[in-house]
C-alpha positions as CSV (number, residue, x, y, z in Angstrom):
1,X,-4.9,127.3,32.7
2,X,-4.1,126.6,28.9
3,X,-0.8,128.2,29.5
4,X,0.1,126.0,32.0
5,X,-1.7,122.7,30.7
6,X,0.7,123.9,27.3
7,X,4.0,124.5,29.4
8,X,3.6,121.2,31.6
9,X,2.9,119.4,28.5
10,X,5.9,121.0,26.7
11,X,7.8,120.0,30.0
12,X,7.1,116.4,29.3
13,X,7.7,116.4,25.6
14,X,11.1,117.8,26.2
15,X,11.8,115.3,28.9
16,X,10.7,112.6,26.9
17,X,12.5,113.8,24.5
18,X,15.4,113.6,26.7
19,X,14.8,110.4,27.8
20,X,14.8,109.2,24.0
21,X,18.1,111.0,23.4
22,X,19.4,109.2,26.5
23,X,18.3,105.9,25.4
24,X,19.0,106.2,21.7
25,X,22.8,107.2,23.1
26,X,22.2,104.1,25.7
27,X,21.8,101.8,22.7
28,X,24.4,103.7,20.5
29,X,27.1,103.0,23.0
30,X,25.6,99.1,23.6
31,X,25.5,98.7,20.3
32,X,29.3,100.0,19.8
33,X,30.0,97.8,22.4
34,X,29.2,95.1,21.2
35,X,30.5,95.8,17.4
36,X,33.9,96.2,19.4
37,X,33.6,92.4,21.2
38,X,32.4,91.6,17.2
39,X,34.8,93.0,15.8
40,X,38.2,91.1,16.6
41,X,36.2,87.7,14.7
42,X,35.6,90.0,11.8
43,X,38.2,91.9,11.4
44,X,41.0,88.2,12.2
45,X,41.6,87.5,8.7
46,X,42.0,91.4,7.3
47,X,44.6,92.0,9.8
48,X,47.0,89.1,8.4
49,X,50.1,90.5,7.0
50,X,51.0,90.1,3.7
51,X,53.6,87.3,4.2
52,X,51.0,85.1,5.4
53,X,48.9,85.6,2.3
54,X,50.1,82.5,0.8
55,X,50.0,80.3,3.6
56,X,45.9,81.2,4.3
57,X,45.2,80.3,0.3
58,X,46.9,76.9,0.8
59,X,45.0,76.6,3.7
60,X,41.7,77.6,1.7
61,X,43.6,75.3,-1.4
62,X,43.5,72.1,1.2
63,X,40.1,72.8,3.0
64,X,38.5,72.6,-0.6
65,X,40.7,69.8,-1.5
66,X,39.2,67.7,1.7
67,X,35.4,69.0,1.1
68,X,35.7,67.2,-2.5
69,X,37.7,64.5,-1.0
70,X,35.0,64.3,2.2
71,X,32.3,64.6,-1.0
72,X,33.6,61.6,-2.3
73,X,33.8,59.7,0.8
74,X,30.4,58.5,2.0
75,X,32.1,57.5,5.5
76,X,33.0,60.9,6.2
77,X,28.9,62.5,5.0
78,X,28.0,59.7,7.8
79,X,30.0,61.1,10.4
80,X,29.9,64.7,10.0
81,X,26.2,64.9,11.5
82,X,26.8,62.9,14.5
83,X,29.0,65.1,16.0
84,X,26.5,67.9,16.1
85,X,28.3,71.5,17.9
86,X,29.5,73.8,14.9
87,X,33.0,73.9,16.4
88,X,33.3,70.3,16.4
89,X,32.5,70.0,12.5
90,X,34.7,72.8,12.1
91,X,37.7,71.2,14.0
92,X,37.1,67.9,11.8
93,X,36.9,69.9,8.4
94,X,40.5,71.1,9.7
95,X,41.3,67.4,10.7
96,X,39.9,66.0,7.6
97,X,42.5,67.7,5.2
98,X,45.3,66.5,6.8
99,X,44.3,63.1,7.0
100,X,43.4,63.5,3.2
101,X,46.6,64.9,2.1
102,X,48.4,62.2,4.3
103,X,46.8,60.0,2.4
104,X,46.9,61.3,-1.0
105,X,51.1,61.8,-0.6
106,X,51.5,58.4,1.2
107,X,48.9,56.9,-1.7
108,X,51.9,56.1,-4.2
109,X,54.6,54.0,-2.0
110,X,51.6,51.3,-1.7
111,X,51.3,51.6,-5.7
112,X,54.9,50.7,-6.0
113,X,55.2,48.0,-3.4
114,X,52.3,46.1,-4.9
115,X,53.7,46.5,-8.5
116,X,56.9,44.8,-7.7
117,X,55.8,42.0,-6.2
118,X,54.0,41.3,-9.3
119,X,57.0,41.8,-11.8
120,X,58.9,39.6,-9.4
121,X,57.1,36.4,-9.0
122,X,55.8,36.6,-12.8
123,X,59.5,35.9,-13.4
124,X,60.3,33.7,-10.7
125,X,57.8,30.2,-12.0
126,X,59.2,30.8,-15.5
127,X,63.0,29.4,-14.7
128,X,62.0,26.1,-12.6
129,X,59.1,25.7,-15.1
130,X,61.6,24.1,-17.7
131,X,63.7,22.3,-14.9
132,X,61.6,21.2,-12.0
133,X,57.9,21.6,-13.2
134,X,58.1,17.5,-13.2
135,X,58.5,18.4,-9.3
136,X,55.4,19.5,-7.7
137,X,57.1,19.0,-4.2
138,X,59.2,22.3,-5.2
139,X,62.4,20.5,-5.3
140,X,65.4,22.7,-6.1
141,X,67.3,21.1,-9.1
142,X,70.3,20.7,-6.9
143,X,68.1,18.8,-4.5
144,X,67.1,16.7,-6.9
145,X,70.5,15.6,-8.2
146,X,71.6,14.9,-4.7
147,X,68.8,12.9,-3.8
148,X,68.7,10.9,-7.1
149,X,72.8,10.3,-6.6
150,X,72.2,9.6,-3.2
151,X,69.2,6.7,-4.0
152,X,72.0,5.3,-6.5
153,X,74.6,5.0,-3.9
154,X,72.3,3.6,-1.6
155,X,71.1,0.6,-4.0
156,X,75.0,0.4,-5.1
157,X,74.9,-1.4,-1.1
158,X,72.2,-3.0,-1.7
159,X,72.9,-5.1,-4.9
160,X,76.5,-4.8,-5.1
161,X,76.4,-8.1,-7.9
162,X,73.7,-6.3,-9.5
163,X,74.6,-7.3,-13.4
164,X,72.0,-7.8,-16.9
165,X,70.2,-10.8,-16.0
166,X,70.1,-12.3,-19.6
167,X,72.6,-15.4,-20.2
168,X,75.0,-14.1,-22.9
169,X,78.4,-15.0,-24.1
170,X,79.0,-12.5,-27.5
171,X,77.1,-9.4,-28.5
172,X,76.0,-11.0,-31.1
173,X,74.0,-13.5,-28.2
174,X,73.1,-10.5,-25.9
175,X,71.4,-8.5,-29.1
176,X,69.0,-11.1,-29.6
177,X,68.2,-12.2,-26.5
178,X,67.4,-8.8,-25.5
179,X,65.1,-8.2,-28.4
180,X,63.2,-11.6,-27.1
181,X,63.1,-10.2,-24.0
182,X,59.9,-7.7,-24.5
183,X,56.3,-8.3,-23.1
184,X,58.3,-11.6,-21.6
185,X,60.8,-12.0,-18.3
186,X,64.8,-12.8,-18.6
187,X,64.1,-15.9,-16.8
188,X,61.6,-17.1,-19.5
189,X,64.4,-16.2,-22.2
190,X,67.4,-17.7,-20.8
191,X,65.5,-20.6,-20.3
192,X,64.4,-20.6,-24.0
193,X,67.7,-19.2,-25.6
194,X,70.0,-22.4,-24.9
195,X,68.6,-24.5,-27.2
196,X,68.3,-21.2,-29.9
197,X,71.6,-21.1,-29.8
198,X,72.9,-24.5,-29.7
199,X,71.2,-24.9,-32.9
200,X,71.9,-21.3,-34.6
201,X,75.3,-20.3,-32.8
202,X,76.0,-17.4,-35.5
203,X,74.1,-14.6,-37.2
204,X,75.2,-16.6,-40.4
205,X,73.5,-19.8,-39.1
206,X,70.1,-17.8,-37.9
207,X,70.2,-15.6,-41.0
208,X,69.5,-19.0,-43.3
209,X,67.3,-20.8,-40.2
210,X,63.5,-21.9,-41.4
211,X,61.3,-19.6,-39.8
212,X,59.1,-22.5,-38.5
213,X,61.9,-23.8,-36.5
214,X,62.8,-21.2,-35.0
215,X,59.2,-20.0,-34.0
216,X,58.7,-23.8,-32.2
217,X,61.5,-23.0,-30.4
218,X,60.6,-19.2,-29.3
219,X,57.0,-20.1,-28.8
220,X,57.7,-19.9,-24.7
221,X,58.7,-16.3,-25.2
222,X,55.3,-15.3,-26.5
223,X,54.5,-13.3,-29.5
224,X,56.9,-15.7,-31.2
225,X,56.3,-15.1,-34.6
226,X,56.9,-11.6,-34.3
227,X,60.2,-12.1,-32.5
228,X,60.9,-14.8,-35.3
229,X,60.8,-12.2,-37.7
230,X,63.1,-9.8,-35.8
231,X,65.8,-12.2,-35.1
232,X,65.9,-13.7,-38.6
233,X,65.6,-10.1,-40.3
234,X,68.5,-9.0,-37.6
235,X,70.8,-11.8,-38.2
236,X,70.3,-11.1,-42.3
237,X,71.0,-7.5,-41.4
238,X,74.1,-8.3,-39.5
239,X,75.7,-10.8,-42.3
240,X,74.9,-8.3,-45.2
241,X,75.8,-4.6,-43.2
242,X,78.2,-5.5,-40.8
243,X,80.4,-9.0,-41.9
244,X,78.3,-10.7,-39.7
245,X,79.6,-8.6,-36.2
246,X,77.5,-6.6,-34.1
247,X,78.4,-2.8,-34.5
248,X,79.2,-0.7,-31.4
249,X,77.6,2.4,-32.4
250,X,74.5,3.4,-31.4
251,X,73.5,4.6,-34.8
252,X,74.0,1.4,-36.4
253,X,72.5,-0.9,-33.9
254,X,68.5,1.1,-34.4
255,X,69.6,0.4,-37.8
256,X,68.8,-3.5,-37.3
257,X,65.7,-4.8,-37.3
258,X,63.2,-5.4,-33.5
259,X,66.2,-3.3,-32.2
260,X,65.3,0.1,-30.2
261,X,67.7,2.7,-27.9
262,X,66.6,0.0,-24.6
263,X,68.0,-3.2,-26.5
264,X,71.2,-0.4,-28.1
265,X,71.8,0.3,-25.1
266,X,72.0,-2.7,-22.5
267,X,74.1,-3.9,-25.9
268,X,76.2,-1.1,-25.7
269,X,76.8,-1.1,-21.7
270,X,76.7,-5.0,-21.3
271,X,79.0,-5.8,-24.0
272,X,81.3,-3.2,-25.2
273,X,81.5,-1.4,-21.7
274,X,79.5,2.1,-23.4
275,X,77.2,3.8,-20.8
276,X,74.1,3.9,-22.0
277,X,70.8,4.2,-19.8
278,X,68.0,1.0,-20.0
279,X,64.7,2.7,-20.0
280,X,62.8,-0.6,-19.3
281,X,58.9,-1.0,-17.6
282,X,60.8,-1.2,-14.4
283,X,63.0,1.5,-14.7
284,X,59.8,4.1,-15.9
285,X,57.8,3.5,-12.8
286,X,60.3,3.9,-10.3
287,X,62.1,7.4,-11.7
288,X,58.6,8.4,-11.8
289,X,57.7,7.3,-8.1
290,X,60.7,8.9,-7.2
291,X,60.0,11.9,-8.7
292,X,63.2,12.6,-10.5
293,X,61.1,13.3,-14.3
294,X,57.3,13.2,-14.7
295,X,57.9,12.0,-18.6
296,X,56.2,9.1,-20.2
297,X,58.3,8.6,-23.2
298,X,60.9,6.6,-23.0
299,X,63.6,8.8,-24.7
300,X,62.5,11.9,-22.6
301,X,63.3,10.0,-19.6
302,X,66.2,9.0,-20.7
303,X,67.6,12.7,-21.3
304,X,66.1,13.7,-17.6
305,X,67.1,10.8,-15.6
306,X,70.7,10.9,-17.9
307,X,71.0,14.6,-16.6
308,X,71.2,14.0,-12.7
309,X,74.3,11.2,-13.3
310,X,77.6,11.9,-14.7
311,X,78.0,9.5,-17.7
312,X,79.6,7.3,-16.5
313,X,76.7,6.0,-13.8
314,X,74.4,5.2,-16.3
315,X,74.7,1.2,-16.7
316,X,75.4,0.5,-13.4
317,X,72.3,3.1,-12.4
318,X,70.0,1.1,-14.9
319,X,71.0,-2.5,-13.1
320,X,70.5,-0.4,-9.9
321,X,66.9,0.5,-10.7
322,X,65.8,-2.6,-12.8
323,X,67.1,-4.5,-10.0
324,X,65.1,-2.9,-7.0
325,X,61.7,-2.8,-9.3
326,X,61.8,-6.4,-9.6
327,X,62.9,-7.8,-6.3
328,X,61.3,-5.2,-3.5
329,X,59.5,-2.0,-5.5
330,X,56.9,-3.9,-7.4
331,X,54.4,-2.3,-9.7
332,X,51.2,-3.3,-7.9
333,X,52.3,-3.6,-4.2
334,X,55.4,-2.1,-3.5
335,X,57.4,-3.6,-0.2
336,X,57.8,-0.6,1.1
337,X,58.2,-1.3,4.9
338,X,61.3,-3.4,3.6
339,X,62.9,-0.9,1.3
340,X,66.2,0.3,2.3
341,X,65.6,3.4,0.4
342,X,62.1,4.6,2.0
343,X,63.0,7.8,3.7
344,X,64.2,9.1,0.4
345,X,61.3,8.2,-1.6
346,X,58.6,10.4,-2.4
347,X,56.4,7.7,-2.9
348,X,56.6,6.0,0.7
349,X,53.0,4.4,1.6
350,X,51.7,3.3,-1.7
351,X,53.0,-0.4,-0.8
352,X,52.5,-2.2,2.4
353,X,54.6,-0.9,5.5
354,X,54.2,-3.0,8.1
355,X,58.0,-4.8,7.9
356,X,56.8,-8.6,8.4
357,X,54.2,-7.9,5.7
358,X,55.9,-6.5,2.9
359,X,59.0,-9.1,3.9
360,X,56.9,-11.5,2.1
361,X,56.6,-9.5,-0.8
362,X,60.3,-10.0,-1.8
363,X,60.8,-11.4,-4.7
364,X,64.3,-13.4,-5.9
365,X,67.0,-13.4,-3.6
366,X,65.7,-10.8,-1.4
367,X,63.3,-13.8,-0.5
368,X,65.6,-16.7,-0.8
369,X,64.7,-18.1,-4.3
370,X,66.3,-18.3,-7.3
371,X,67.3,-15.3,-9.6
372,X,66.6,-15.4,-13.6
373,X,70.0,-16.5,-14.9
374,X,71.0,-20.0,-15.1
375,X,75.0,-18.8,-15.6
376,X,74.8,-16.0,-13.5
377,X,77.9,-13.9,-12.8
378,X,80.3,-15.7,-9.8
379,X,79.6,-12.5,-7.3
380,X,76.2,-13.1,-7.5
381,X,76.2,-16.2,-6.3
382,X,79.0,-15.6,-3.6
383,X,76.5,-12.6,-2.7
384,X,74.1,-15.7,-1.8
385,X,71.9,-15.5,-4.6
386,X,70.7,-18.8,-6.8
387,X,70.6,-19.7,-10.3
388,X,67.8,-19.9,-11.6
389,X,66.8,-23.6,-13.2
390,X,66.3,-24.7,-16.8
391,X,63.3,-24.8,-18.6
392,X,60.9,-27.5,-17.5
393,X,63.0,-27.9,-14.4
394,X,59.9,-28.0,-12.5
């Protein structure tokens, strides 16, 4: 019975042991199975042939280039989690590097475009600067002169008899009038000059005149014993320099006493037919309103403004100017809804616009009275304007 208890036994040992050896070949063959489905992922990259070496490390070059770049990025850390599946972060660390190196390659055509730009318009303002920066309209210089010619020829038609409006009849007349003629108006020196004259006719005469006489008679003029002294002193100058005539060089005529460029110059263009520009109050505030030099000093202007017009504009230019400030483009309340020159001025609204208004703003002939000279040229009065009458003429 032992025998056969020990055979049976032995019986099931060795079929168990079979059944082990089966399974244990079972799971061989599974498992070699499955190492061969395994085995194509694992063994991709060792099958690559040699030539393609190179391109694989650029690839490994550029996937570590966009980690560091992706590092860098806090955009990118944000939305690498919320994609979630493996092979979606996998297909954007192989997206990621070509955006990168995209970028990094197109990174320096920006760098230039932005660099020129600069180089450009840091040379562009420092040109006009010296030429137009009294312009802050960003008026070409050629603009300029053709506008400022064109407001000349445009006041040319409107005061065609426009002439000095001091009574003269030598230089020697004009010179000193003109230098009574500051902080006063023409009309209040012609109207004092005739009897200055009558009595003193010659520098000789005024050179050797008593002072008090002279200053009862320029008293109207204001600031009279001032002027007293730069007529006498002038006249002295004129006798002892210059054989008693007026000189018609510029350099000599600052030379004299009370006399400035202004009075050298309406000398110069008045009587000895010399251009010269007249940089009176009037003629300041309206080259300024019109833009064409942002200057205060009076010989500053006079280079600007002298610099739009060919030489030979600038006395007739001054008498256009001088002429228009006192009759319609005042200092306080320009008429400008009667100015014939508005749509060129820069300075169109400051004054009244309505047209029956600022009519009444006209001053001299432009509103039927009389001008400031009591011998004023013929054309002027065939132009329809009126002398002006003598002092104490009511």
């Amino acid at each position: 019975m032992s025998a056969e208890r020990d055979s049976a036994v032995g019986e099931q040992i060795s079929d168990g042991g079979r059944e082990t050896a089966k399974a244990a070949k079972t799971a061989a063959a599974g498992g070699s199975a499955s190492a061969k489905k395994a085995a194509p992922a694992r063994k991709t990259p060792a099958r690559k042939t040699p030539a393609k070496k190179a391109t694989a490390q650029k690839a490994t070059a550029q996937e570590a280039t966009a980690q560091k770049a992706t590092a860098k990025k806090p955009a990118a850390k944000k939305t690498a989690p919320a994609r979630g599946p493996a092979a979606k972060q996998a297909s954007a660390r192989k997206a990621a590097p070509a955006k990168s190196s995209a970028a990094l390659k197109k990174a320096p055509a920006p760098r230039k475009q932005v660099v020129a730009p600069k180089k450009a318009t840091a040379s562009v303002p420092a040109a006009p600067a010296k030429t137009v920066a009294a312009h802050p309209q960003g008026e070409s210089r050629t603009a300029l002169v053709r506008r400022a010619r064109r407001v000349n020829r445009e006041l040319a038609e409107v005061y065609p008899y426009a002439h000095p409006e001091l009574d003269f009849e030598n230089p020697f007349q004009l010179v000193v009038a003109t230098v009574l003629s500051a902080q006063t108006t023409d009309l209040r020196v012609n109207q004092t000059t005739p009897a200055l004259f009558a009595k003193y006719p010659t520098p000789e005469d005024l050179a050797a005149a008593d002072p008090e006489e002279v200053e009862e008679i320029l008293r109207p003029t204001g600031f009279f014993r001032a002027k007293t002294k730069s007529v006498i002193g002038l006249s002295k100058a004129l006798v002892e320099q210059f054989g008693g005539e007026v000189p018609g060089r510029l350099e000599d005529l600052v030379k004299l006493p009370g006399v400035g460029r202004k009075t050298a110059f309406v000398v110069l263009g008045n009587a000895f037919g010399r251009p010269g520009i007249t940089v009176d109050t009037h003629f300041q505030r309206l080259v300024r309103r019109w833009k064409w030099t942002d200057e205060t000093d009076p010989d500053k202007i006079e280079a600007a403004v002298g610099a739009l017009f060919p030489k030979s504009d600038w006395t007739d230019l001054s008498h256009h100017v001088i002429w228009h400030g006192r009759r319609i483009c005042h200092a306080r309340k320009p008429a400008c809804g009667a100015c014939p020159i508005a749509p060129l001025c820069p300075a169109y609204g400051e004054g009244e616009t309505d047209p029956e208004k600022a009519e009444k703003l006209l001053k001299y002939e432009k509103a039927g009275r009389p001008g400031q000279r009591l011998r004023p040229p013929q054309a002027y009065l065939d132009a329809g304007g009126r002398a002006a009458p003598p002092l104490g003429a009511g």
